[in-house]
C-alpha positions as CSV (number, residue, x, y, z in Angstrom):
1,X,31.1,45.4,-44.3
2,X,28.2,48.2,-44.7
3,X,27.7,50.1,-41.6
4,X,25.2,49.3,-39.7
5,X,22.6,52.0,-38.2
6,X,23.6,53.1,-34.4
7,X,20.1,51.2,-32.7
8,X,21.9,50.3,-30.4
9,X,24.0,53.0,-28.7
10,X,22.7,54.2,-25.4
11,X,20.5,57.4,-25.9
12,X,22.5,60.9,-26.1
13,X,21.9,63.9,-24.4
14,X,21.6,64.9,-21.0
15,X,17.6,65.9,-21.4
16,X,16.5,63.0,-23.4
17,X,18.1,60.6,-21.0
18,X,16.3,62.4,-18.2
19,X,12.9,62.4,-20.1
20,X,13.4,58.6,-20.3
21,X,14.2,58.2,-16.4
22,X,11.6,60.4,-15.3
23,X,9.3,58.1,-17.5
24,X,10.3,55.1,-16.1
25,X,10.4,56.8,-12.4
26,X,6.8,57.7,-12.4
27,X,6.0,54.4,-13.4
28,X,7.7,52.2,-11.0
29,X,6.7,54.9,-8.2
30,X,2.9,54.4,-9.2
31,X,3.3,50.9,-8.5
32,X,5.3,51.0,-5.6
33,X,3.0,53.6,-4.2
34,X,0.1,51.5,-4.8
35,X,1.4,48.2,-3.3
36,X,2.2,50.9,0.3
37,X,-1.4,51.6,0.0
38,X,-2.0,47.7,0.2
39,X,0.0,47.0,2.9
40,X,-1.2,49.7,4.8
41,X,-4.7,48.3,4.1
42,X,-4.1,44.8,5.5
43,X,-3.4,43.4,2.3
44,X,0.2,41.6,2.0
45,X,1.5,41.8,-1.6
46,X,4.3,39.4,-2.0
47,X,6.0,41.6,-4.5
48,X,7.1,45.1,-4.6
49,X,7.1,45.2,-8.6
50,X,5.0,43.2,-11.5
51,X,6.9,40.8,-14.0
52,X,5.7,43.4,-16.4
53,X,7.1,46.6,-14.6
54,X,10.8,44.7,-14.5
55,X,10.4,44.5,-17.7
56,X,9.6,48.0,-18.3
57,X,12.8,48.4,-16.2
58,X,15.5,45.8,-17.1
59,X,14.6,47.0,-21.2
60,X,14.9,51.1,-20.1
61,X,17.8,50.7,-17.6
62,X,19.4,48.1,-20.3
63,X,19.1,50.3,-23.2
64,X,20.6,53.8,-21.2
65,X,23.4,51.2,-19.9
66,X,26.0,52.9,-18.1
67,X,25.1,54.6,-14.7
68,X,21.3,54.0,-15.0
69,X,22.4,49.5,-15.9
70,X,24.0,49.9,-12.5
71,X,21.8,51.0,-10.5
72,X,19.3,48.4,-12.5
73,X,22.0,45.6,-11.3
74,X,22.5,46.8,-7.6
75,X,18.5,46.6,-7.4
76,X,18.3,42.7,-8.9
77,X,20.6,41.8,-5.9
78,X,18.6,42.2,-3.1
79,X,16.5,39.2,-2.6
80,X,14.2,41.1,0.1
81,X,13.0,43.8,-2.3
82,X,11.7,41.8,-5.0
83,X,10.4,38.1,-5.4
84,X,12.2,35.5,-7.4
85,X,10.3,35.7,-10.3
86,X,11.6,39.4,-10.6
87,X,14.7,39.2,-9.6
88,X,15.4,36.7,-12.2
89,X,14.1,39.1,-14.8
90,X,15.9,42.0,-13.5
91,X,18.9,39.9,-13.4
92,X,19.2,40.2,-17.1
93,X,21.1,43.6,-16.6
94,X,24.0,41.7,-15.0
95,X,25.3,40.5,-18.3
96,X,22.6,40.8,-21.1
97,X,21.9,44.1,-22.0
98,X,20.8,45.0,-25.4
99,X,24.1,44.0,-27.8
100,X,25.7,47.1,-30.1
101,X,25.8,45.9,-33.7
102,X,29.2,44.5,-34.8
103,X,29.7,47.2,-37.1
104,X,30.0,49.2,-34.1
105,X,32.4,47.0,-32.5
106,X,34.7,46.9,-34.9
107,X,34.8,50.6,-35.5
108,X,36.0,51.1,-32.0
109,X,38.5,48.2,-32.8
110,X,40.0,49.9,-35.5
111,X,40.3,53.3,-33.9
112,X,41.4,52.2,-30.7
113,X,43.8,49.8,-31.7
114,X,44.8,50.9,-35.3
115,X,43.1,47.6,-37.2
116,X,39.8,45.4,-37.7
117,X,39.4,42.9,-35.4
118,X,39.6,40.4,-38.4
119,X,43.4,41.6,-38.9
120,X,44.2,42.0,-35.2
121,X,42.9,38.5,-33.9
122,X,42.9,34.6,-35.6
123,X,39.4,34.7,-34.3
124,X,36.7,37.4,-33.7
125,X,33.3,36.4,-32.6
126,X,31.0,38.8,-33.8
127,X,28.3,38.2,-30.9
128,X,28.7,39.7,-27.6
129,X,29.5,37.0,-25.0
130,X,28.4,39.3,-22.4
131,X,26.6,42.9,-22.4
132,X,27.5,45.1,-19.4
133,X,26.9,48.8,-18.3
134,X,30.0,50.2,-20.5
135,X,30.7,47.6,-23.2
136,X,30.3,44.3,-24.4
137,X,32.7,41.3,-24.3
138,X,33.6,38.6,-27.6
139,X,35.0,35.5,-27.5
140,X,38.4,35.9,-29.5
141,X,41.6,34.0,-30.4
142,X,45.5,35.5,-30.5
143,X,47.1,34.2,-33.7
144,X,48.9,31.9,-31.3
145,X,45.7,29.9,-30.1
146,X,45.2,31.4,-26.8
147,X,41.5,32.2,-25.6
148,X,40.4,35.9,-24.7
149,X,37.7,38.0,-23.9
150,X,37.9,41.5,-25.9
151,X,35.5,44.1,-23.9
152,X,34.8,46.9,-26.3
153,X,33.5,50.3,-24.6
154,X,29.7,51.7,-26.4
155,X,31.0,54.6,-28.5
156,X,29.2,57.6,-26.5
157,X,29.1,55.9,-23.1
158,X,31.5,58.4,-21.5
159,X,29.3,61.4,-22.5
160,X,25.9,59.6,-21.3
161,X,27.6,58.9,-18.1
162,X,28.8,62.6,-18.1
163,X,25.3,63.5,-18.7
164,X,23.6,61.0,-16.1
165,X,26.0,62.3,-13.6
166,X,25.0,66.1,-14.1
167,X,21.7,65.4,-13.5
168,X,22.4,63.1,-10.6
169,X,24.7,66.0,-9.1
170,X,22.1,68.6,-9.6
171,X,19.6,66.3,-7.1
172,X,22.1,65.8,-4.6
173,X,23.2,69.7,-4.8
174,X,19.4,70.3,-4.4
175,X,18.6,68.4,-1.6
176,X,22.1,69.1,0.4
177,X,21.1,72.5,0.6
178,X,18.2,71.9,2.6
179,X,20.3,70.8,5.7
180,X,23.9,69.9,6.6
181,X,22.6,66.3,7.3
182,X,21.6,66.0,4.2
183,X,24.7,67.1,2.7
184,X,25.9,64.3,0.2
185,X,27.4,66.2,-1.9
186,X,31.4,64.4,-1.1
187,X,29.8,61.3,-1.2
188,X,28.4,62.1,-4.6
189,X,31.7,63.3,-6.0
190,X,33.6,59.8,-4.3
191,X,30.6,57.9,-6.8
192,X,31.2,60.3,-9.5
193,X,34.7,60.1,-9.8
194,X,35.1,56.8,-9.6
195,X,32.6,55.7,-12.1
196,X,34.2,58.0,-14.6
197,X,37.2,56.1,-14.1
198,X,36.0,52.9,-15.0
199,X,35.5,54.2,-18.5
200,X,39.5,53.7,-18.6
201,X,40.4,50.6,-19.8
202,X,44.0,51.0,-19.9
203,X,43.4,52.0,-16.5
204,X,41.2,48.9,-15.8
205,X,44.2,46.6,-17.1
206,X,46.8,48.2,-14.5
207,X,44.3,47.4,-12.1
208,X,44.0,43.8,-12.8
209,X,47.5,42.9,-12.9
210,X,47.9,44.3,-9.7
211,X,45.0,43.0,-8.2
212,X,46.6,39.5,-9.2
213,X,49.1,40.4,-7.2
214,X,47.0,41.0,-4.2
215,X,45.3,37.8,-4.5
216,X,48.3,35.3,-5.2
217,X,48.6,34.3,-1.5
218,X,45.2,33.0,-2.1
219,X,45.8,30.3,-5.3
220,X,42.0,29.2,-5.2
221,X,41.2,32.6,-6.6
222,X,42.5,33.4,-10.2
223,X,42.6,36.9,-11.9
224,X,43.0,36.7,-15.8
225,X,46.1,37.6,-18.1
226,X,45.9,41.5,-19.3
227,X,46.4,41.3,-23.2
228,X,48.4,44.5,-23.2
229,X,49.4,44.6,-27.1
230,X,45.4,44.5,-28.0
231,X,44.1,46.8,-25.0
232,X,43.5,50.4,-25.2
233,X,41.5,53.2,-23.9
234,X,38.1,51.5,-25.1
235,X,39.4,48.0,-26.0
236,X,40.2,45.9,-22.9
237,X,41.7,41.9,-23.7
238,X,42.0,39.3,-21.4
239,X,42.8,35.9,-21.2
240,X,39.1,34.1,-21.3
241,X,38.4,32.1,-18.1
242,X,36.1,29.2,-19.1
243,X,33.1,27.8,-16.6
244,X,30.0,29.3,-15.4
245,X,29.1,32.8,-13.8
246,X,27.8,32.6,-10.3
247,X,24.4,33.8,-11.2
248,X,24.4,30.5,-13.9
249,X,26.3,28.1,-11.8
250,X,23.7,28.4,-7.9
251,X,20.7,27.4,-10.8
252,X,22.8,24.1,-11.5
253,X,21.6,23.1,-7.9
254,X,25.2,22.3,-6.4
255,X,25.3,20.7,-3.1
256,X,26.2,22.4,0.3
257,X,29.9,21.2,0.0
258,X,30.3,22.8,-3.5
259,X,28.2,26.1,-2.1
260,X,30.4,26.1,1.2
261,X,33.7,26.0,-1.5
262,X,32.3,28.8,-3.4
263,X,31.1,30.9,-0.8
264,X,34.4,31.0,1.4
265,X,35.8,32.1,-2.2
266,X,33.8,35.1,-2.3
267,X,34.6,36.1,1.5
268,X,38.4,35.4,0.4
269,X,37.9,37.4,-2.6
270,X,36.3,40.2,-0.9
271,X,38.8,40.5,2.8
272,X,41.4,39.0,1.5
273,X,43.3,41.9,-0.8
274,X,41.3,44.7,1.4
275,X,43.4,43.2,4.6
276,X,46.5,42.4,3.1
277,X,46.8,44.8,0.2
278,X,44.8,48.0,1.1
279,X,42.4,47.6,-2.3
280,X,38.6,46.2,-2.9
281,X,36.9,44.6,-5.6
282,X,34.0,47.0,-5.5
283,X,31.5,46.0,-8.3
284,X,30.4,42.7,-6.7
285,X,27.2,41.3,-8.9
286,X,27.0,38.1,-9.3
287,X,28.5,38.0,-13.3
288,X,31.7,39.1,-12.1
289,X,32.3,36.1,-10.1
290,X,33.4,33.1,-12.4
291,X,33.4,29.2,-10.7
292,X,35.7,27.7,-13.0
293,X,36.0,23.8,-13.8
294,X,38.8,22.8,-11.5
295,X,37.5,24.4,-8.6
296,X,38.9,27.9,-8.6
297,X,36.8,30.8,-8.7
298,X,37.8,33.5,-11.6
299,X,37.2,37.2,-10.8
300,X,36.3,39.5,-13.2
301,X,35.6,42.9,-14.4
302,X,38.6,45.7,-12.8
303,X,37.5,49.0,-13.1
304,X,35.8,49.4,-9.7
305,X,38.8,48.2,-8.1
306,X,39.3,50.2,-4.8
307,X,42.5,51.4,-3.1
308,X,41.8,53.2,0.3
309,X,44.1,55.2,2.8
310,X,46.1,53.6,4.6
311,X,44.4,54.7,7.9
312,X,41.3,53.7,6.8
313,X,43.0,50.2,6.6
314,X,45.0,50.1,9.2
315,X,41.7,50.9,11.6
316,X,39.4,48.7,9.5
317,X,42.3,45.5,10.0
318,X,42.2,46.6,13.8
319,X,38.3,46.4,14.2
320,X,38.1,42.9,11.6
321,X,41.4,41.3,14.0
322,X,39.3,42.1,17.4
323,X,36.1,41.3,16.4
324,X,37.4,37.8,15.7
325,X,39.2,37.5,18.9
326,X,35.4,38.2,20.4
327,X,36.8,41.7,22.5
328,X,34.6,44.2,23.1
329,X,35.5,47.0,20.9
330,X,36.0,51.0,21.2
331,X,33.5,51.2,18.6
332,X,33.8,55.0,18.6
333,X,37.4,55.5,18.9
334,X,37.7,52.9,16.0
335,X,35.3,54.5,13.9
336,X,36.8,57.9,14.6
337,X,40.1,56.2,13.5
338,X,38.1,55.1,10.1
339,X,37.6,58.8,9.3
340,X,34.0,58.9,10.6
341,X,32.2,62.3,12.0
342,X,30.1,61.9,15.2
343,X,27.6,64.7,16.0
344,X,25.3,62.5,18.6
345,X,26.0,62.4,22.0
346,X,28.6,59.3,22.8
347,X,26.5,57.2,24.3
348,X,23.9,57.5,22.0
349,X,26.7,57.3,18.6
350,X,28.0,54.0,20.2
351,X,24.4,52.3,20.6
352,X,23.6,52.8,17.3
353,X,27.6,52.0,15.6
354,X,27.9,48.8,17.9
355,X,24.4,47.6,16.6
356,X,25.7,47.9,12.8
357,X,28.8,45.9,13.8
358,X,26.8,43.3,15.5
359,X,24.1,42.8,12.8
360,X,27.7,42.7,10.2
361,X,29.6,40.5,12.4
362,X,27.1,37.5,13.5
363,X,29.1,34.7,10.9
364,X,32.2,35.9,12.7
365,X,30.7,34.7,16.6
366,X,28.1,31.7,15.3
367,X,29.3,28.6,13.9
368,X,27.6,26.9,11.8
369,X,26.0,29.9,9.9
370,X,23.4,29.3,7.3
371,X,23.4,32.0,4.7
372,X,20.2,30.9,3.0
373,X,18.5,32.1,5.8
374,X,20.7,34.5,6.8
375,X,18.7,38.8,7.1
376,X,22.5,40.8,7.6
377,X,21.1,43.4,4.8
378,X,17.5,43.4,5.8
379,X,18.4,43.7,9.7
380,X,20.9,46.3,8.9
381,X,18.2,48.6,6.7
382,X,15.8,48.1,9.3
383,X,18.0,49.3,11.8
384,X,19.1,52.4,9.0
385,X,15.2,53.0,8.8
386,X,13.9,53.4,12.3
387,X,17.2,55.7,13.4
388,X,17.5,57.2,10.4
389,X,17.4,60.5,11.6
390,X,20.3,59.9,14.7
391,X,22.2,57.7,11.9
392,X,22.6,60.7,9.2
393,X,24.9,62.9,12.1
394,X,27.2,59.7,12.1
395,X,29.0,60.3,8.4
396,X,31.7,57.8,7.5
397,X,34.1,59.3,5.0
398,X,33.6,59.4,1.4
399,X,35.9,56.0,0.5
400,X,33.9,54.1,2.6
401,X,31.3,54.2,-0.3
402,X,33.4,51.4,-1.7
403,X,34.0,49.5,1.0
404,X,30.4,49.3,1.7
405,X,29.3,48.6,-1.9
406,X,31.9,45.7,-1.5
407,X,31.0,44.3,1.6
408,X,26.6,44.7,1.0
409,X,27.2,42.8,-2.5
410,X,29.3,40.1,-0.8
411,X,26.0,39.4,1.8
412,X,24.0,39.2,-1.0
413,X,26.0,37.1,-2.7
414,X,26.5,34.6,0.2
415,X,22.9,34.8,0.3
416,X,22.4,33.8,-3.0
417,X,24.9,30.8,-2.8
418,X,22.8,29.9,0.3
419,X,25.6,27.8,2.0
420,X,25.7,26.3,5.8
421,X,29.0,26.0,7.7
422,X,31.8,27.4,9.6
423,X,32.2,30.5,8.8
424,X,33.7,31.9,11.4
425,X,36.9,29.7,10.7
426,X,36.7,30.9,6.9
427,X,37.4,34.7,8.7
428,X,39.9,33.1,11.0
429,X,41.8,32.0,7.8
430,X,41.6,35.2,6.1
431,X,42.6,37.3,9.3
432,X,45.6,35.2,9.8
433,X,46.9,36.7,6.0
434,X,47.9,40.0,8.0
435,X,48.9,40.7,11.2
436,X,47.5,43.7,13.3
């Protein structure tokens, strides 16, 4: 096959992927900017960004892929930052970025795994399934029939992401030298390192196999077969889980039963291996989240997988076990046991902590809960926002990143699935996996 030209690699160099963010920054900022100005001026904008500024963003942020897709995907989450309209264009970085040529593919084929795709599988699809931040997926079939997913890694990705993490680093070095508070630099290198680690497939297939394991007290939840004989550092196989992701499937217009099914998934999915294993699937947009035909709900896409300290378990489990029980908490003592730094007054540091845990916990204490009308992540940046300044001398440790990437994408999830129910029994089921 004649090679194709590389159109579709992400852009190299640290410099010209900076010229192309600061391009697209000063855009969206304009815009932004103008529709404060609005505001202020009495006028009510329903929309923080035009149709035809997402799609300045989702085709920038989609062609850099890789650190700059991911923030790109975090932002199409958040139903109270943008309108529908939007967020459905934005939502075309969760799993249909720009597709690499299949000349490309199968050159990383071949010198990650030693042959063509046409010589290593029965079947090789040569368009992308899916498109993500780091690679793209293809339908393929083992020469003895079974289904899988191949994810093949953009040739180049790990030196963009290199590069988009120097000049994130060099911000954060910047601005943490203008005041301890400000100091994010640990948090920065927790973000760093373990994006860089994703780029790992072999790595990523450990991962899943024993993040089966963490879920197999839970049998509605299903983690796919690792392919190990046609994985690799940049080749990732998997058996292929067939049905719809949760983005497709909430547009099929299920009904509250089906949504109230789905949504205790994802709140199993999420608690469940965090309480009983220690580990968190921490990349939770709405493409890794499969509802499958016979009612399970497939999980997808390992590299972000978690594992935390055991003390920061142990203390977590502690706080989730009482909170259910409806006791009033040491709030301060528990965070301290977390690994959190308190530089407020006490009485001050446990107003503002046991606020946060009330605004998180109120599907744990009501029953029913509606999530489609449920404000958990708009509530809890409000409250970020008007203390901001008493909030930055409470610092939780740098592994709580994770946990509170996991945890914001699961109420933006259950938000998006928009389901009414008991929910405080669907934490009483997972709480009752573990003991204190």
């Amino acid at each position: 096959m004649a090679s194709e030209p590389d159109d579709k690699l992400p852009p190299q160099g640290r410099f010209n992927r900076l010229r192309k963010l600061a391009g697209l920054s000063m855009h969206v900022g304009s815009e932004v900017l103008k529709t404060g100005a609005k505001r202020l001026s009495g006028s009510s904008p329903s929309e923080l960004l035009s149709l035809g500024t997402a799609e300045k963003l989702v085709a920038t942020l989609g062609e850099m892929k890789g650190a700059a897709m991911k923030l790109g995907q975090a932002l199409s989450m958040d139903p109270d930052l943008l309108t529908p309209e939007v967020r459905q264009m934005m939502a075309r970085l969760q799993n249909q970025a720009p597709a690499m040529s299949y000349a490309q593919v199968s050159r990383v084929v071949q010198e990650e795994l030693g042959a063509p795709p046409e010589a290593l599988f029965k079947e090789f699809s040569p368009d992308a399934l899916a498109a993500a931040s780091l690679g793209q997926v293809h339908r393929a079939v083992l020469h003895d029939g079974r289904k899988v997913a191949v994810k093949v890694q953009y040739p180049g990705i790990d030196v963009s992401m290199g590069h988009d993490m120097d000049n994130l680093g060099l911000v954060v070095k910047t601005v943490s030298k203008t005041s301890r508070m400000m100091d994010g630099t640990a948090y920065f290198q927790e973000f760093r390192d373990e994006l860089m680690l994703e780029l790992d497939y072999r790595r990523e297939a450990k991962l899943a196999q024993g993040f089966a394991k963490s879920v197999a007290r839970l049998p509605d939840l299903y983690v796919p077969q690792v392919i190990e004989e046609r994985s690799a550092h940049r080749v990732l196989t998997l058996e292929l889980l067939e049905g719809q992701t949760l983005k497709d499937w909430v547009t099929t217009s299920p009904d509250n039963e089906a949504r109230f099914r789905v949504a205790r998934q994802l709140i199993r999915a999420t608690y469940g291996p965090f309480l009983d294993a220690g580990e968190i699937h921490a990349d939770p947009h709405p493409g890794n989240f499969m509802v499958m035909p016979d009612g399970r709900m497939g999980l997808l896409d390992f590299g972000s997988i978690k594992r935390f300290s055991p003390g920061f378990v142990t203390a977590n489990r502690r706080m989730f076990q009482q909170a259910l029980r409806l006791e009033t908490l040491d709030v301060l003592g528990l965070c301290r046991e977390v690994g959190f730094s308190v530089e407020l007054p006490e009485a001050e540091a446990e107003l503002l902590l046991r606020e946060v845990l009330h605004i998180a916990g109120r599907p744990m204490r009501s029953s029913p809960y509606d999530y489609g009308t449920c404000d958990i992540n708009r509530d809890m940046r409000n409250h970020f926002t008007r203390n901001a300044a008493r909030i930055m001398r409470i610092r939780p440790p740098p592994e709580a990143m994770m946990f509170f990437r996991a945890t914001g994408g699961l109420a933006q999830n259950l938000r998006l699935v928009s389901a009414q129910g008991d929910f405080r029994q669907v934490f009483l089921e997972v709480g009752a996996l573990v003991g204190e």
